[in-house]
DOVONU-409362 format. One record per atom (N, C-alpha, C): z, y, x. Coordinates in steps of 0.001 Angstrom, whole numbers, plus 500000, padded with zeros to 6 digits. Layout:
! residues N
ZYX
...
***
This chain:
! residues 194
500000498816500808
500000500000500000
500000501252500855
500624501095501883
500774502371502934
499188502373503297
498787501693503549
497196501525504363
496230502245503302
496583502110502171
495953502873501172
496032504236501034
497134504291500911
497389505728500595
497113506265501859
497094506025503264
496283506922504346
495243507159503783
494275506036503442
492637506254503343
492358506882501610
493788507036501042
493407508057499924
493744509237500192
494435509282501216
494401510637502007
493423511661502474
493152510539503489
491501511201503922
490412511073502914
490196510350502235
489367510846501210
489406512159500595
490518512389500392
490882513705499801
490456514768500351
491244514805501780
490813515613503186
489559515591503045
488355515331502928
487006515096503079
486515515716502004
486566515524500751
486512516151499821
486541517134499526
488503517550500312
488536519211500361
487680519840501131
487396519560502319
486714520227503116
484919520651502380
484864519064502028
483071519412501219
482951520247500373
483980520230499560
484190521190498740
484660522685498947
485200522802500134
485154524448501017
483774524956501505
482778523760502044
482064524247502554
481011524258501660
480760523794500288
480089524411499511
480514525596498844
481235526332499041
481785527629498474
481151528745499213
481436528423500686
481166529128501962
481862530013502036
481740531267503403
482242531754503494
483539532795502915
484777533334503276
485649533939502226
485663535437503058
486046536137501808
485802537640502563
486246538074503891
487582537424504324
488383537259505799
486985536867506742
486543535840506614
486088535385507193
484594536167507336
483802536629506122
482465537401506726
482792538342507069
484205539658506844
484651540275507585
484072540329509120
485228539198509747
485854539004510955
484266538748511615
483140537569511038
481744537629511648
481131539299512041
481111540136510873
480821541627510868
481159542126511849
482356542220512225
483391542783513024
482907542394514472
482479541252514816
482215540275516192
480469541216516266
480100540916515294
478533541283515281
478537542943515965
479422543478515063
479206544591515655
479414545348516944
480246544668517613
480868544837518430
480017544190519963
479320543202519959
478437542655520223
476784543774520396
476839543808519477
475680545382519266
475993546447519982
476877547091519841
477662547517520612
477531547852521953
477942546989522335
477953546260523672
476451546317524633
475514545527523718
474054545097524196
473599546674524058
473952547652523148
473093548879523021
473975549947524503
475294550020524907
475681550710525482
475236550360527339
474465548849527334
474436548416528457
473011548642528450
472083548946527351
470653549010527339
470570550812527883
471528551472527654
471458552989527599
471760552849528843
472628552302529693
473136552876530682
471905552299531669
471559551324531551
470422550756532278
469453551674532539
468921552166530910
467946553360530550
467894554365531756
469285554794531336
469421556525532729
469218555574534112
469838554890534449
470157554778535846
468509554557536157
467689553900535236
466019553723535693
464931555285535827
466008555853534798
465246557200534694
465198557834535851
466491557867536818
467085558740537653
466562558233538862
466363556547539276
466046556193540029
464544556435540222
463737556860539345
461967556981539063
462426558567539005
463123559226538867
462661560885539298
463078560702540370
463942560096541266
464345559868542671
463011559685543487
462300558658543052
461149558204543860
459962559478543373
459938559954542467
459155561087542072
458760561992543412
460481562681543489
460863563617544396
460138563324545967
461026561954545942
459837561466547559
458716561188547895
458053561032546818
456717560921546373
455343562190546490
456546563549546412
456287564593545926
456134565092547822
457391564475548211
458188565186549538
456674564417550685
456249563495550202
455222562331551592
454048563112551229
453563563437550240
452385563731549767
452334565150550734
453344565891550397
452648567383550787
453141567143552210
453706566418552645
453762566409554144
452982565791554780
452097564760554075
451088563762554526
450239564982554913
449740565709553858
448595566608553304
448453567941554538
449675568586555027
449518569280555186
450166568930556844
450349568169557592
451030567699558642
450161568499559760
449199568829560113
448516569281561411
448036570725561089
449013571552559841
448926572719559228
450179573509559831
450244574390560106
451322575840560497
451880576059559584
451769576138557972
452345576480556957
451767575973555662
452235576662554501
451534575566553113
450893576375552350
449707577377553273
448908578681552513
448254577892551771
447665578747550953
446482577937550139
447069576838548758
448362575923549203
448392575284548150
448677575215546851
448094574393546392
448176574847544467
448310573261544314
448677572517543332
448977571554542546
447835570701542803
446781570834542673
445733570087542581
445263569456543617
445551570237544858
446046569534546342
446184568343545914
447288567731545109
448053566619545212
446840565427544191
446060566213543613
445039565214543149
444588563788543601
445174562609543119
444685561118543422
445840560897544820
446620561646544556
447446560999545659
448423559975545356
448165559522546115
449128557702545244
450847557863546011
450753558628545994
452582558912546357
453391559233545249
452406559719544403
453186560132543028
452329559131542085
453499558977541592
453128558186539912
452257558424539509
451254557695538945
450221558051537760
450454558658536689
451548557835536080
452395558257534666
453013559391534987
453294560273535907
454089561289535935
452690562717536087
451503562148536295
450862562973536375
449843563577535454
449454564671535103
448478564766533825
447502565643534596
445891565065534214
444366565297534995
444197565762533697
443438567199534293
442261567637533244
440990568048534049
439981567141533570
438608567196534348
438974566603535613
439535565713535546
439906564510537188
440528565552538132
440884567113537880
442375567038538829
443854567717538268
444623567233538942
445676567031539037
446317568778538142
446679568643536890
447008570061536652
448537570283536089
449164569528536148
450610569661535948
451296567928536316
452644568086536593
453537566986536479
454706567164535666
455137565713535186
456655565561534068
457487564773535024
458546564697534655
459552564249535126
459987562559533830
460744561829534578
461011560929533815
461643561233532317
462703562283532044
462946563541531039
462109564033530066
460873564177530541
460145564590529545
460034566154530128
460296566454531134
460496568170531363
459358567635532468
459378569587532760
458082569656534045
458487569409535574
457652569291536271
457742569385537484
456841570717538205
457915571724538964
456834572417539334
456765572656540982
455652572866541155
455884573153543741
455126574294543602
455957575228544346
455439576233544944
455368576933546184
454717577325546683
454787577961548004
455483579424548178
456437579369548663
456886580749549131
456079581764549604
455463583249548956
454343583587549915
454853584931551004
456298584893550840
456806585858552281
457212584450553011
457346583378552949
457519582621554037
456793580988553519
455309581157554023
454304580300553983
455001578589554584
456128578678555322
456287577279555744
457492576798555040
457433577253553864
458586576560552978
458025576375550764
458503575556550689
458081575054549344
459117574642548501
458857574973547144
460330574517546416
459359573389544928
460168572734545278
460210571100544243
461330571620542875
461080571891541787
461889572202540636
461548571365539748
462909570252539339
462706569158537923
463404570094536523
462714570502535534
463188570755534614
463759569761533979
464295570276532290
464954569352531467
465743567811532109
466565568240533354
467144566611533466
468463566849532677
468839565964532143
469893565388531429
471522565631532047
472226566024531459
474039566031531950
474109564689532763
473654563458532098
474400562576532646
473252562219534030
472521563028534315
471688562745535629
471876563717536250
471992564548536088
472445566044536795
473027565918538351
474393565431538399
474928565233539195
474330564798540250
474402563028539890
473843562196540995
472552562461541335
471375563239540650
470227563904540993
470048565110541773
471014565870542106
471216567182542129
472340566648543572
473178565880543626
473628565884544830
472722564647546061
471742563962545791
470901563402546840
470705564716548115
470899563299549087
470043563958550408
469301564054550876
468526564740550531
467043564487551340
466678564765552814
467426565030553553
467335565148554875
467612566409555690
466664566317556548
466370567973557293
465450568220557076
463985568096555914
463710568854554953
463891569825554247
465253569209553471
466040570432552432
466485571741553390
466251572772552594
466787574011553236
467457574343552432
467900574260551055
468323574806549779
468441574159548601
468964574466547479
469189574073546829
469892574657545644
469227574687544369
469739575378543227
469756574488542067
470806574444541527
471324573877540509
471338574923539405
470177575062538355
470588575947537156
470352577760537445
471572577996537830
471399579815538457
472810579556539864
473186578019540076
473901578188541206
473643577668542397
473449578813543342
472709578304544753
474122577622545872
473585576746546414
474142575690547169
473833575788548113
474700575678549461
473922575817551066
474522574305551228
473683573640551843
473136572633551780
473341571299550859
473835569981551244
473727569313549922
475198569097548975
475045568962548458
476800569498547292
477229568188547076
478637568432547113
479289567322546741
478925566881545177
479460565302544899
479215565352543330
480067565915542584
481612566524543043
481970567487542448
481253569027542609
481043569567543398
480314570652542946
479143570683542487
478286569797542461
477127569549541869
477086569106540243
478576568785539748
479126568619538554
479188570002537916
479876570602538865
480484571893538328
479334572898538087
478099572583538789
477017573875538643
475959573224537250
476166571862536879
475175571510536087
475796571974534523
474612571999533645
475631572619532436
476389571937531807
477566571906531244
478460570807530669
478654571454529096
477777572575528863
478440573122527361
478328572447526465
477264571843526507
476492571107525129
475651571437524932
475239572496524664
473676573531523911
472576573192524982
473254573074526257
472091573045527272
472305571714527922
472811570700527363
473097569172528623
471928568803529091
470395569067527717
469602568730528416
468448569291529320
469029570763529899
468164571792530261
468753571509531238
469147571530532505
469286571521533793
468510571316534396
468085572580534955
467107572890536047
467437572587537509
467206571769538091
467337571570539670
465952571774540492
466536572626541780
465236573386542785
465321572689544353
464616572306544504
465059571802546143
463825573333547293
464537573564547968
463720574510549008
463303573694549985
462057573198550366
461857571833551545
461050572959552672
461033572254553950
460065572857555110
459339571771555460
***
């Protein structure tokens, strides 16, 4: 009789359970799934963003050097950088394709990974110096963009409207980028190169 009543036990047990799991889920329970899901999302979206910038920053990084080989390639057995205009840099494979926009096959403006411009100009009271300016970079690139070293190249350096003698710490390079809000994504950075 004992042997029975185990196996009318588990029958029961079996039953209950079949009978839970045709009900399905209870509000606790799709809750607590919700809750995991979201959190999960979460997660995958805050690691997709951060990925995002750090690729952005690293491709205006290579931009910059791209920018820095070209006009030094170009102009290396030259005294100074008279004459140059943008279009110089036409088909030069130091810079990105994607960063560059051709009208009539040459070279008439550059963007930045941002979506802002890129602009080079020649100093014309002092022909042997050139300034590299990334518009629209972002608060959260500011910094680590704005404090790189570029060598003994750099002569200068402006962050926004604050000039820097030579390369800035990432605290002061924090402190000159805009942090208000209205402008996080206007930060203008200038490099002065020779």
């Amino acid at each position: 009789m004992k042997l029975k009543s185990l196996q009318d036990l588990s029958n029961k047990r079996q039953a209950l359970f079949r009978k839970r799991g045709e009900e399905g889920l209870t509000l606790i329970e799709a809750s607590m799934v919700l809750a995991l899901s979201a959190v999960v999302v979460a997660g995958v979206m805050l690691y997709y963003q951060s990925a995002s910038d750090n690729n952005r920053l690293q491709s205006a990084l290579g931009e910059l050097g791209g920018i820095q080989t070209a006009i030094q390639t170009l102009y290396s057995g030259q005294s100074d950088y008279s004459g140059f205009g943008i279009s110089v840099l036409t088909g030069n494979s130091s810079i990105p394709p994607n960063y560059q926009t051709l009208t009539a096959g040459k070279l008439t403006a550059l963007t930045n990974p941002w979506g802002g411009g890129v602009s080079i100009a020649v100093d014309t009271t002092t022909p042997s110096q050139y300034t590299v300016a990334f518009d629209s970079v972002p608060q959260s690139a500011c910094t680590p963009f704005a404090s790189q070293n570029l060598g003994s190249q750099m002569l200068g350096l402006k962050i926004n409207t604050h000039i820097e003698t030579g390369v800035p710490s990432p605290a002061s390079a924090a402190a000159d980028c805009d942090q208000t809000g209205s402008g996080a994504n206007a930060n203008k950075i200038t490099w002065t190169l020779h």
